[in-house]
N, C-alpha and C positions, 0 to 999 in steps of 0.2 A: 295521328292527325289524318292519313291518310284510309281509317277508317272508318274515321268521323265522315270525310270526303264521300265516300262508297255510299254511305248510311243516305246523306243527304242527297246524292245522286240518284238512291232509288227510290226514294219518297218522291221527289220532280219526275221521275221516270214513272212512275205510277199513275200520279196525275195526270201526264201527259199522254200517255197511249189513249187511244180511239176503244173504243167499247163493240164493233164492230164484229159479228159474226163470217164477213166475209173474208176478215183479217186473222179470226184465229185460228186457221189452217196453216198460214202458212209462220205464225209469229208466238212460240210459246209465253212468250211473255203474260199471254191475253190473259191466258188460263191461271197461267201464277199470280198474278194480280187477282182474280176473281178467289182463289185458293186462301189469299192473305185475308180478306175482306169475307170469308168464310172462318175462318181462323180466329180473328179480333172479335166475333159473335162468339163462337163455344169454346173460346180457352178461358175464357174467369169460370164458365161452369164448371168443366172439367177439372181446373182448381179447386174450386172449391169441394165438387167431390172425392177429389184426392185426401183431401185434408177430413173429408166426415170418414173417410175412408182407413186414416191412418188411426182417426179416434176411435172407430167403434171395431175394429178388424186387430188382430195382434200384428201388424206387419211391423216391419223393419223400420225408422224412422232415415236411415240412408235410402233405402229405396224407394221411399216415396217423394223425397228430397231431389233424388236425380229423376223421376218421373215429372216432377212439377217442374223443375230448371230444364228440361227436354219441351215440353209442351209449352212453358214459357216462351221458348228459343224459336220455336217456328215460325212463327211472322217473322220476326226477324234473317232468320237465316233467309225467308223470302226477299226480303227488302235488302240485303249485302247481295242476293244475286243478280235480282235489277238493275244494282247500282254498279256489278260489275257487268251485266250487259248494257246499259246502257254507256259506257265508256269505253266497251270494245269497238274496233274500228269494223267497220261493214265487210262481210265477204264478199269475192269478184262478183258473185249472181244480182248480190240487191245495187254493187252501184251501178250497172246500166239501167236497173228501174228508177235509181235518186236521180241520174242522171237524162231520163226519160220524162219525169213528172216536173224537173227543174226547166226544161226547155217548152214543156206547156204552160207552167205558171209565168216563164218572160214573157212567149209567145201572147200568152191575154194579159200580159202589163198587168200582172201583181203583183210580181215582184222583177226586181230588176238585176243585173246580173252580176253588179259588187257587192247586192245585197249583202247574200249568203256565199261568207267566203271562210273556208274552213278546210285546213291543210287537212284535217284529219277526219274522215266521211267517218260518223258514229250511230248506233241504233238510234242515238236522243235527235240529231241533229235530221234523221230519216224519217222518225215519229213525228216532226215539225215540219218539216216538209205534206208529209202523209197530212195533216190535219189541214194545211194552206187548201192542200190539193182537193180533202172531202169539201170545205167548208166553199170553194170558189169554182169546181170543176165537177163538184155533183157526187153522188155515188159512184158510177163506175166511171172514178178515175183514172186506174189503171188500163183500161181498153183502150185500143186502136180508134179513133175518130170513123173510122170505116165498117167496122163490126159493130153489131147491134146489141144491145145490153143483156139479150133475153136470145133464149131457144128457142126456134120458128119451129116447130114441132108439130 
């Protein structure tokens, strides 16, 4: 059951992350997402030429058996590790930024502050926030109000 859990935790976790180039430095998730979504494209070929492969080639029908249940498994092993990062709890670094982005979203009355009440600060619950904050505070929402978005160069 509680795999089941993870499964569906990272399909929502998928969904929900920002697509965002200025986010995937610092958030491997970005990339794993975009890997899966690479994956779901060339694993039916790759099956399938596994299989023209085991017909016209003498190989072993176990090794190409464990070849296709391997290249099968990848999205998915992508999507159990989404699903366990997005239910791990935040490290000390990101919750002064959740806690940072939470008090500019009160501050312009978005949201309000029994909104989001949540004993346990998670990537999901920081990736929600994170969109509040693109979708109502602009692109550079993690900046200081007093630095300017761009290099005076």
């Amino acid at each position: 059951m509680n795999l089941i859990n993870t499964f569906k935790a990272g399909q929502r976790y998928m969904k929900l992350c920002p697509t965002d180039k200025q986010l995937a430095h610092s958030f491997p998730e970005l990339k794993i997402i975009n890997l899966i979504k690479i994956a779901t494209q060339y694993v039916p070929p790759i099956v399938i030429g596994l299989l023209v492969w085991q017909y016209y080639m003498p190989a072993q029908i176990a090794v190409t058996a464990i070849t296709i249940l391997f290249t099968l498994s990848l999205p998915l092993q992508g999507i159990f590790w989404l699903g366990k990062r997005a239910l791990s709890p935040l490290p000390l670094n990101l919750i002064d930024c959740y806690n940072q982005l939470k008090t500019k979203l009160i501050a312009k009355k978005i949201i309000t502050e029994n909104s989001i009440q949540n004993n346990k600060l998670t990537f999901e619950a920081f990736m929600k926030l994170i969109n509040l904050a693109k979708l109502y505070l602009g692109d550079y929402f993690g900046q200081d109000d007093d630095t300017p978005p761009y290099n005076e160069d």
